[in-house]
C-alpha positions in Angstrom: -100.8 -56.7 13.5 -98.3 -59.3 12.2 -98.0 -56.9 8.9 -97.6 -53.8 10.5 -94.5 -55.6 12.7 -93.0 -56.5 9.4 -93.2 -53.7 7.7 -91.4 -51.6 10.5 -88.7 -54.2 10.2 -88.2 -53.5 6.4 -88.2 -50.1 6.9 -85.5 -50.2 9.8 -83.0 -52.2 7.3 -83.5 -49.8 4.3 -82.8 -47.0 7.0 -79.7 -48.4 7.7 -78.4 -49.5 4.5 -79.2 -45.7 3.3 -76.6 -44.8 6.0 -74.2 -47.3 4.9 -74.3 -46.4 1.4 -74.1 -42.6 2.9 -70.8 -43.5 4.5 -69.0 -45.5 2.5 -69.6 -43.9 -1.3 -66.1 -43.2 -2.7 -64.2 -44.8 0.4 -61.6 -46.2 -2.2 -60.1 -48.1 1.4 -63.1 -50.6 1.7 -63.3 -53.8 0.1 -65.5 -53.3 -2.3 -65.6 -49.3 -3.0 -68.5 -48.2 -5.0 -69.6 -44.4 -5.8 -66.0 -43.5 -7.3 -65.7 -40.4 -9.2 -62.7 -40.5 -12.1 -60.4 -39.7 -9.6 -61.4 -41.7 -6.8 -61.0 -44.7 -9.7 -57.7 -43.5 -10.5 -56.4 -43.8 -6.9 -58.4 -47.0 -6.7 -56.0 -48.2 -9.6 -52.9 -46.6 -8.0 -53.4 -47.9 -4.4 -53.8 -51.5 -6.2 -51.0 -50.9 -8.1 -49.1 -49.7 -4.9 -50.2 -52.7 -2.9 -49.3 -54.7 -5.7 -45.7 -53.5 -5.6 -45.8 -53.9 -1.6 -46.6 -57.8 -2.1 -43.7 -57.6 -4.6 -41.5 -55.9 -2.6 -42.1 -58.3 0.6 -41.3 -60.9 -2.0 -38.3 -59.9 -3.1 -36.9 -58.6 0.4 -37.5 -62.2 1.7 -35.5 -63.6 -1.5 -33.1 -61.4 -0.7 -32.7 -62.5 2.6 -32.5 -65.9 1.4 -29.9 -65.5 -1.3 -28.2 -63.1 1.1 -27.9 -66.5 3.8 -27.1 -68.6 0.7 -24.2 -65.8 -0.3 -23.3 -65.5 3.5 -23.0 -69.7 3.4 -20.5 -69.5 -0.2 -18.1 -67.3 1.8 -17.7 -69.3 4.3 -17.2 -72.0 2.0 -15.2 -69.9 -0.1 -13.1 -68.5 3.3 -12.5 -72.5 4.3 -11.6 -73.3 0.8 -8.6 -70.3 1.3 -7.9 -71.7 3.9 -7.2 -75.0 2.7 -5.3 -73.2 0.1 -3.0 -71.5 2.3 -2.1 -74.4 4.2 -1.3 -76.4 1.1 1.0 -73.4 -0.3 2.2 -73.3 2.6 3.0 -77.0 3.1 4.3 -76.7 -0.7 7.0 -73.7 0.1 8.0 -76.2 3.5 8.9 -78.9 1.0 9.9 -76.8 -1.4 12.4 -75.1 1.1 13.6 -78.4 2.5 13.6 -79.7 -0.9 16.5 -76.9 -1.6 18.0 -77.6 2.0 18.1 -81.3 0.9 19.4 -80.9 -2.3 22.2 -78.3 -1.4 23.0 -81.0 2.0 22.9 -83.5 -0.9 25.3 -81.5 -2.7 27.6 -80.8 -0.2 27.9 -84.9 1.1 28.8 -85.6 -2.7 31.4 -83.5 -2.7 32.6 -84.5 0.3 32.3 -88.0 -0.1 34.2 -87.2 -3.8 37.0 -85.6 -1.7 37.1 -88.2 0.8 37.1 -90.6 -2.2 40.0 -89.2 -3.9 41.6 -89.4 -0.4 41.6 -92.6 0.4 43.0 -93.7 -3.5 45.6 -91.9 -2.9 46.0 -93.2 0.3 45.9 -96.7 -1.5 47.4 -95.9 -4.0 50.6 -94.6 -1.3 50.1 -97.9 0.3 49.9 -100.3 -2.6 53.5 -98.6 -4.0 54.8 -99.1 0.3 53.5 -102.5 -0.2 55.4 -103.4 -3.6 58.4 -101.8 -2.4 58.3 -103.4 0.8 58.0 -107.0 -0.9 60.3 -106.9 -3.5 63.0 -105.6 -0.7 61.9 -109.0 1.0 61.6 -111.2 -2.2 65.0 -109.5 -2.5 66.2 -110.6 1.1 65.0 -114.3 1.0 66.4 -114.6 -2.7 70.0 -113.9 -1.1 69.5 -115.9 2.2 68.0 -118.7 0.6 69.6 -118.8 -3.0 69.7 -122.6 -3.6 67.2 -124.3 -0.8 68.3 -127.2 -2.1 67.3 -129.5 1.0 63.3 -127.9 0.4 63.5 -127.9 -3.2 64.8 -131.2 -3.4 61.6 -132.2 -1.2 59.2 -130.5 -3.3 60.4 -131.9 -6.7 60.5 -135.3 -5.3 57.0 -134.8 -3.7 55.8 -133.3 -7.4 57.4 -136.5 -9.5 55.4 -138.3 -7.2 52.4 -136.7 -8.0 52.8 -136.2 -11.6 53.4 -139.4 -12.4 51.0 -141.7 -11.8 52.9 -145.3 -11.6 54.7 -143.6 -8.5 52.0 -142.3 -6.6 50.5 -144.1 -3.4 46.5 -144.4 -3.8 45.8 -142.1 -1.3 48.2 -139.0 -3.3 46.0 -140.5 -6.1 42.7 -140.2 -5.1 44.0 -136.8 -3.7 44.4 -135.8 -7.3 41.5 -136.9 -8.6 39.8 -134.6 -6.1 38.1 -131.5 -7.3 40.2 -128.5 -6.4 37.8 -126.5 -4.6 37.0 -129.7 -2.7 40.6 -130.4 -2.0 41.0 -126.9 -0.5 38.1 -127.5 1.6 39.5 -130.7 2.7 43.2 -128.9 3.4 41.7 -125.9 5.4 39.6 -128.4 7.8 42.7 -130.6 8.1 44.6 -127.9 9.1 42.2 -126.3 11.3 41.8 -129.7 13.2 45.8 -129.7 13.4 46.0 -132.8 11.1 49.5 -131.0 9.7 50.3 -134.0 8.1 47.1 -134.6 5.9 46.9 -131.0 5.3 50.3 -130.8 3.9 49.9 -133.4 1.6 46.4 -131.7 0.1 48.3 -128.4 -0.2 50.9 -130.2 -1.9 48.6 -131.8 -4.3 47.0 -128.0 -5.2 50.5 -126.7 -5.6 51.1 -129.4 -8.4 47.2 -128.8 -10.0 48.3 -124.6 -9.9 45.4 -124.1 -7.8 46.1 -121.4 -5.3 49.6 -122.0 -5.2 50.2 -118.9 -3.4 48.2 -119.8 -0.4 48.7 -123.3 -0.6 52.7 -122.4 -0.3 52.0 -120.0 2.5 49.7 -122.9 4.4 52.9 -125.0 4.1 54.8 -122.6 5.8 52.2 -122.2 8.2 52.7 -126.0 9.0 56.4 -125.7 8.9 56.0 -123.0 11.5 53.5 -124.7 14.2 56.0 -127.8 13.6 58.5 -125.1 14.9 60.5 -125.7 11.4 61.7 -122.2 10.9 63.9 -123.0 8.7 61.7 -124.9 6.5 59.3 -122.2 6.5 60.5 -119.7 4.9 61.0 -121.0 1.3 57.7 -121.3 1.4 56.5 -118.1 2.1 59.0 -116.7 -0.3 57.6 -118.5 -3.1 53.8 -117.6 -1.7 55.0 -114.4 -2.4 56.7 -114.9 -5.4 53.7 -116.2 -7.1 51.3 -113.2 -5.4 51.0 -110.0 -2.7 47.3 -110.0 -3.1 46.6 -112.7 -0.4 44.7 -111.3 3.1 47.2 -113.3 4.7 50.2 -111.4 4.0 50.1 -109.3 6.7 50.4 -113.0 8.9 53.1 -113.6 6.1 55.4 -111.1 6.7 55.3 -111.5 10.7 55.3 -115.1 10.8 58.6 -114.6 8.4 59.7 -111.9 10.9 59.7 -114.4 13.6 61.2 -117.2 11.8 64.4 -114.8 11.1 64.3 -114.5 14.6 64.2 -117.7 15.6 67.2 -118.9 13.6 69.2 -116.2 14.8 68.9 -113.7 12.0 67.7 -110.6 13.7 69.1 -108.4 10.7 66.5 -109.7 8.6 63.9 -110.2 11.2 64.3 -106.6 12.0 63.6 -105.8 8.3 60.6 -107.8 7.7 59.0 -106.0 10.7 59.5 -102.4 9.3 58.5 -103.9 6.4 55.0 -105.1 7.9 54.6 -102.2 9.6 55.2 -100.1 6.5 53.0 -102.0 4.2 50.1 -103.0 6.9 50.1 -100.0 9.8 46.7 -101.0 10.3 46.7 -105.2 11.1 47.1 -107.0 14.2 50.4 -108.6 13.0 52.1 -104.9 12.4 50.9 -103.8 16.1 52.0 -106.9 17.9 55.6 -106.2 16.0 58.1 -105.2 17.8 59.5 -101.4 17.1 63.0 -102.3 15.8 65.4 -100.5 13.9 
């Protein structure tokens, strides 16, 4: 019995694989086709060919895609970098632009600064001839009003015999002239400052016999002369200040003080001039604007 059940199961199989191999000889779409004719082969080949170039094909559309995101990815690098690019040509004709602006502003303050250069030395040099004018008139006008000043020259030579000679001098003159003379003007100035007119006119002396700033050291005499209310006396010494120089920033104070001291003594002819003069030479200082307006 068992054998008769087996045998019926090996004939069921090899009844179904006959149908299979029915069904499927020459089915070039199965697995593993068997059965082919030459054709059938032939399309075999072809459809593996075909399905071989669909593989490829998938494979290359997906690299595409990728180097198509990486191409996408370098123009918008590329479209920042031209951006960047822009902005800095941009930036560059800005400079560039006010670069020209500047240089033609630059220009154009040279020149003016050349014209108002040329302007004002001309304007000096108008004032420096007012000036020389103006003082020799004055040097002029004190020569003839004062042509001997024999009572203040008689003073100074006796005060410079003192000085030069060194058996006559007292010690203090002495030490005085052993003084440096930068020290000595020092000494002067606070003297004078601290209304010490007597101590101050001695150290001015003393400069006036080493020649050091004799010009201001006359006019600082005058200047004591003056505060002393010696109007008289004052006024040889600013003539010889002025004499030796017009340079001084005091002249200005020079010329009014001078002014005043004409006045003062009853000679408002020449007080008058020394006013236009000051006022001619020095339009600009305090001493020409406190001046009286006189003809």
């Amino acid at each position: 019995m068992k054998k008769i059940i087996n045998i019926a199961v090996i004939l069921a199989a090899t009844s179904i694989f006959a149908e299979v191999s029915v069904f499927d000889a020459g089915n070039i779409n199965t697995d593993n086709p068997y059965g082919l004719t030459e054709n059938e082969k032939v399309l075999l080949n072809n459809k593996k060919k075909v399905d071989r170039l669909d593989q490829n094909i998938g494979t290359m559309q997906s690299d595409v895609s990728l180097v198509q995101e990486n191409i996408e990815g370098v123009k918008s690098l590329l479209d920042s970098i031209n951006q960047r690019i822009l902005a800095i040509e941009t930036r560059v004709n800005e400079l560039e632009n006010g670069l020209n602006s500047q240089k033609a502003t630059t220009a154009k303050d040279i020149t003016n600064l050349k014209s108002l250069i040329k302007a004002n030395q001309t304007k000096q040099n108008e004032d420096v001839k007012k000036i020389t004018t103006a003082l020799s008139e004055l040097t002029s006008l004190i020569d003839s009003k004062h042509p001997k000043d024999t009572s203040q020259k008689s003073n100074l030579e006796s005060k410079d015999k003192k000085i030069d000679t060194d058996n006559q001098k007292s010690q203090h003159l002495k030490q005085l002239d052993n003084m440096a003379g930068a020290d000595l003007l020092a000494m002067a100035d606070k003297a004078y400052k601290a209304k010490e007119y007597l101590k101050a006119s001695e150290c001015f002396t003393v400069l006036i016999s080493k020649n050091y700033k004799p010009a201001y050291s006359n006019f600082m005499l005058g200047e004591i002369e003056y505060f002393n209310k010696n109007y008289k006396n004052a006024v040889p010494y600013y003539q010889k200040s002025v004499a030796i120089s017009q340079k001084g920033n005091y002249m200005p104070k020079l010329l009014y003080h001078t002014a005043i001291s004409f006045d003062k003594i009853g000679d408002i002819k020449s007080a008058n001039k020394f006013y236009k003069a000051l006022k001619q030479a020095y339009p600009d200082s305090a001493e020409a604007k406190a001046a009286p307006d006189r003809k």
